[in-house]
N, C-alpha and C positions, 0 to 999 in steps of 0.2 A: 811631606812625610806620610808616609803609609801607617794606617790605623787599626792595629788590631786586637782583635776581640777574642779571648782566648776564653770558649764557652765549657758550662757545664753538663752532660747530657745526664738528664733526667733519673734515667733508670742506672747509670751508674754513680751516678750522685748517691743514692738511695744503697746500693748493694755496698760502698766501702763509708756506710754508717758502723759506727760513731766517731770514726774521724773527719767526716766531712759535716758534721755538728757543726763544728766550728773553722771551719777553712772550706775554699772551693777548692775541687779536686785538684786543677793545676800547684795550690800548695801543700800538696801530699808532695814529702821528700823520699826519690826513690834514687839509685846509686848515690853521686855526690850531694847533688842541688835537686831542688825542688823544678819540677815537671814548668811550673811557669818560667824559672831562670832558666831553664834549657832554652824556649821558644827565644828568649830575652836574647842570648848568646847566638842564635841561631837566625836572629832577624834585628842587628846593633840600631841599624839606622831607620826601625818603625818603632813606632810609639803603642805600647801592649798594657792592655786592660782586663782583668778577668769581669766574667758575666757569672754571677749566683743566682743564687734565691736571694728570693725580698729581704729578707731579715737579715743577710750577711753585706747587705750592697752598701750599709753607711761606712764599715771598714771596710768592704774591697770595692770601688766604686766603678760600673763602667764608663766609658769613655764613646760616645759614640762620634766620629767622624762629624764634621758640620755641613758636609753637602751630602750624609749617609750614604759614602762608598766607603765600608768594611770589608775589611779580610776575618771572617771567623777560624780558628783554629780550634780542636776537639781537646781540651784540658785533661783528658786520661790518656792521649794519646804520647808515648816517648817520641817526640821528635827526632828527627835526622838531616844531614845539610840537604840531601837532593827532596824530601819534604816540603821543607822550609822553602827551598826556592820553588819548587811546583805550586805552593799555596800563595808568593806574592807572585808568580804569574798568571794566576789567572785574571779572566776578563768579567765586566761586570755579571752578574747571571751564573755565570762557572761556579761548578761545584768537583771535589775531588771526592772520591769514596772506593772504600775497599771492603771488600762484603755489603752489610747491612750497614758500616760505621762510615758518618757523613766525617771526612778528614777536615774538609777545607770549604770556603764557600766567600764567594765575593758579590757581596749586593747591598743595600739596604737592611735597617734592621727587621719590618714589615717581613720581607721574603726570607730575611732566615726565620723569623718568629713561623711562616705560615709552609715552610720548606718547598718554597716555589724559585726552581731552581730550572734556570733557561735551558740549560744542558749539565750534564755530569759526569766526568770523564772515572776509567778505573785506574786507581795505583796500585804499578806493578811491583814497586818496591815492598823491600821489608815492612814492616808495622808492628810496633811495639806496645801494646798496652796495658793499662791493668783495671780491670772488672771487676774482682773480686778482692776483699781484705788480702789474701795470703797469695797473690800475684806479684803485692809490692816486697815480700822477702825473697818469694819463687823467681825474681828478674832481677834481683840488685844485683847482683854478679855482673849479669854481660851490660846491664846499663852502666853501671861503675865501669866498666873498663871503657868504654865509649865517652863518658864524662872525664875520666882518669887523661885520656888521647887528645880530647878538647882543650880541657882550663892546663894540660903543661904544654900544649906543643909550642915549640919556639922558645920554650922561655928555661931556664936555669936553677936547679932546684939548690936551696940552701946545702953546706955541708954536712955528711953525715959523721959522730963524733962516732972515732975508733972504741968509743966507750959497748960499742952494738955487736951483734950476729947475725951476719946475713945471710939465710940459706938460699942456694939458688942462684942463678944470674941475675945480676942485679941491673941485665942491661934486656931490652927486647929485641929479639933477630934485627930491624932496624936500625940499632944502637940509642935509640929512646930512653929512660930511664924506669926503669920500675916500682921505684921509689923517688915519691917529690919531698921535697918538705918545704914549707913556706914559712918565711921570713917571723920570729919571732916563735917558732914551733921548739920545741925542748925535745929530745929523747936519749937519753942515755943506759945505759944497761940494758937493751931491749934485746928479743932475737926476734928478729925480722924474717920469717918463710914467706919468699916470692913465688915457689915454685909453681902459684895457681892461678898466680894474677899479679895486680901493682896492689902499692901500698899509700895511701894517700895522706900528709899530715897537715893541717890547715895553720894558718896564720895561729899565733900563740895559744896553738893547743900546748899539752905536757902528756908523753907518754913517760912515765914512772919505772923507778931500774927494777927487774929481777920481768919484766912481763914477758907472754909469748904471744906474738901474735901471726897467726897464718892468714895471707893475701886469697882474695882482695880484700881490701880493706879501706873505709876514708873515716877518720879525725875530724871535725868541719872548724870553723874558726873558735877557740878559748875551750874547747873540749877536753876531757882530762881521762886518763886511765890511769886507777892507781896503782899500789906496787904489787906485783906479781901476780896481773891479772891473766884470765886466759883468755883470748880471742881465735874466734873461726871463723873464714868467711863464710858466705859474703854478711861481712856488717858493718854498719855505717850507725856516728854518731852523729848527730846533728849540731851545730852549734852549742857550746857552752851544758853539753851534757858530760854528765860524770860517771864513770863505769867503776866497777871491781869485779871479782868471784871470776865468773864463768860465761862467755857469750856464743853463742853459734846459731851465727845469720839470723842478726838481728837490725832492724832499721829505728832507731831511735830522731823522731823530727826532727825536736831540739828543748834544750832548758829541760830537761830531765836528766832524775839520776838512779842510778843502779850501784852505788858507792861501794858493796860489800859483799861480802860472801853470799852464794848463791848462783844457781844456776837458771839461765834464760835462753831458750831456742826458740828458733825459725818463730818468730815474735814481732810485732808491729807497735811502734810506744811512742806515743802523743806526744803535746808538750805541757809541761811544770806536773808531771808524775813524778812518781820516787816509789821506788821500793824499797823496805826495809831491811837493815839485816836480816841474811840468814834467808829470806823469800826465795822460792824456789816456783818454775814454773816448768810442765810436765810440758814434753812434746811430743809422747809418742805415749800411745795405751799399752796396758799390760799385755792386751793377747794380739798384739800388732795391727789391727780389724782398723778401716776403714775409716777416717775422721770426718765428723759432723761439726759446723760450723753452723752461728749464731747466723741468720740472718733478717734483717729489719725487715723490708718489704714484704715476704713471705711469712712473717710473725712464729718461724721457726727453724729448727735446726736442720742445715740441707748438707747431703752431701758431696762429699769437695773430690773425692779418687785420692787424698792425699792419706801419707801411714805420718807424715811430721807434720803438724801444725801446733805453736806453744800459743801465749797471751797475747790478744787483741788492746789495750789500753787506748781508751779516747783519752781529752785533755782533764787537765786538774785532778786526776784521780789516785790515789796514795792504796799503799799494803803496807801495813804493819810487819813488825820484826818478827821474820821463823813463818811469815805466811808462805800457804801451799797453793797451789791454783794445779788443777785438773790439766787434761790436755786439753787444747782447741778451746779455751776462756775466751768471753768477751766481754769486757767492763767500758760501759758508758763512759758517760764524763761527768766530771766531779763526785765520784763513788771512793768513800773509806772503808776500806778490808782490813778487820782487825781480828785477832781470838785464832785460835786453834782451828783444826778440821779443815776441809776442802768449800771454800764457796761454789754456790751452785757456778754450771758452763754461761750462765751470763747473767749476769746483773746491771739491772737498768738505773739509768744515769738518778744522781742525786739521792743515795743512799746509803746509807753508813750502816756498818754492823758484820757479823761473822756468821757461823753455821746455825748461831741459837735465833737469827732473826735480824732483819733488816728495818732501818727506821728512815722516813724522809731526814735529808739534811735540807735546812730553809735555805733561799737565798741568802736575806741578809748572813747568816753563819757561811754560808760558802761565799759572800762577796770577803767576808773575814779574814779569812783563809788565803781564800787566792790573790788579798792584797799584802798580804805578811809573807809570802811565796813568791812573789816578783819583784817586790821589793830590793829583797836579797839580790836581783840583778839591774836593780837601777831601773826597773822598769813601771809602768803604772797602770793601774786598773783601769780603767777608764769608764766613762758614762758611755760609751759605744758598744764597750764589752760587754756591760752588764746589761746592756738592751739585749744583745745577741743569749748571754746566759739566761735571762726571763722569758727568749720565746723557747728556747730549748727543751727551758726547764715545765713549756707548756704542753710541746709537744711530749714529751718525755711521758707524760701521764700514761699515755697509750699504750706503754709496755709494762706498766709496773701491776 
């Protein structure tokens, strides 16, 4: 079995902070599934390992090969089948690259660590990737539909109850489906607009009657939209997250929720967040000028050429009921936004408080929290996590 290594590159590790706080960028979820289950789906019969940083590697652990002959694969890169097979054919020493970005590399772990690379060939194919926080909203569209072609082809989507509205052909030039729904998925009273893409429902999720949602679109498994919500693509819920109000092209990981009224755009949302009632978040400025984004490495706000970008959220981090968030926010992880007025465009992780002032939140109080928060889905804190939230919350000093 072939052994692969699905690495993180440094300097993009670094620019899609603070969601890679706590996950290697392969589990950034970009259209349906997360960047590493694409490789997964795309290589069944290798055995795939992500590569981090030190402090993430007791929960994602690598795997090295026992006679160290690896396949490295680039964890920001969106894979593709002719990719995936170009990277298990190469020969020991072979490296693939396009531009300046090392795709693929087969050798010892030594020569990737020291990138001595016997020869390097270019790929001429497409290349999908994302560098930047607001790449992964700016791509969910065409990577979702590539995702949407993958996990249905061949196979037979549950039926859909006459109880719905579908606008659109609900087939593709092919005769494909444009809507899937998977086994245990609820939707009734919906109205369905295909006209821009498919429409994806995961295993028992529930979309709720009176909603509207326009394609593309994915649901992921136990995901919920309540009743009469709005949706625009491209937006993706993750796993076991819960929507309401208003959405447009948003990417939600998973285990977060958006339950209620209020509005969210072109947005990127971690996981076990929640926003409150009535939280609204801006995605475009008053005089339409130019968006400035938060970024870590450069310890300030860069610009992006974009006129949309709304909230950044890392993990664990909550907004209180009727909060407002600026255009182009970026919120750490584990930050509580409560009180009136606009929080400042970024706030650094492990911080609680509104416009009058920011206060450390402690570990222990946030280990509190975020175990009364996962709880509610069977899941557990663990001594691993909280290793991972202690170095965070050391580096985290840096910006506060």
């Amino acid at each position: 079995m072939k052994n692969v290594v699905v690495f993180d590159a440094g300097d993009v590790r670094d620019n899609l902070l603070p969601l890679t706080y706590t996950r290697p960028i392969s589990h950034i979820r970009i259209g349906i599934d997360t960047i590493f289950e694409k490789w997964q789906a795309l290589m069944p019969d290798a055995a795939l390992s992500p590569l981090t940083v030190p402090y993430l590697q007791k929960k994602y652990a690598t795997v090295f090969s026992p006679d160290d002959d690896n396949f490295f694969v680039a964890g920001h890169v969106i894979p593709s089948k002719e990719l995936a097979v170009a990277a298990l054919a190469l020969n020991r020493g072979e490296a693939i690259v396009a531009d300046d970005t090392l795709l693929a590399f087969r050798g010892s772990k030594a020569d990737f660590e020291k990138r001595n690379y016997a020869s390097t060939t270019a790929f001429h194919g497409s290349v999908k990737k994302i560098f930047w926080l607001y790449d992964i909203f700016m791509m969910n569209g065409e990577v979702m539909l590539d995702d949407f072609r993958r996990i249905t082809a061949g196979r037979i989507s549950q039926p859909l109850s006459s109880t719905n509205l579908v606008i659109g052909n609900p087939t593709f030039d092919d005769g494909s489906p444009r809507i899937f729904i998977e086994e245990g998925a609820t939707v009734e009273g919906v109205t369905l607009n295909v006209t821009a893409g498919p429409i994806y429902i995961g295993r028992d999720a529930t979309i709720m009657e009176g909603s509207c949602i326009r394609a593309p679109f994915a649901a992921c498994t136990h995901s919920q939209v309540n009743m009469c919500t709005k949706i625009y693509g491209a937006t993706t819920l993750g796993p076991y997250c819960k929507v309401g109000g208003e959405l447009n092209n948003v990417v939600m990981i998973g285990y977060s929720n958006k339950a209620h009224d209020g509005f969210l755009g072109n947005a990127v949302i971690g996981e076990w967040c929640n926003l409150g009632g009535g939280t609204t978040a801006s995605n475009l400025k008053n005089d339409y000028s130019e968006i400035k984004l938060w970024n870590y490495p450069a310890h300030r706000f860069l610009r992006t050429g974009l006129q949309f970008c709304g909230l950044i959220m890392g993990d664990h981090s909550k907004a209180g009921i009727n909060c407002m968030f600026n255009t182009a926010t970026v919120i750490g992880v584990g930050v509580n936004i409560h009180g009136a007025g606009f929080p400042r465009n970024f706030v650094a992780s492990f911080l609680e408080g509104s416009t009058s002032g920011y206060v450390d939140v402690s570990l222990p109080r946030f280990f509190t929290i975020a175990e009364r928060v996962m709880t509610r889905r069977n899941i557990s804190l663990t001594d691993t996590d909280k290793d991972i939230f202690t170095a965070i919350y050391n580096i985290a000093d840096s910006y506060k």
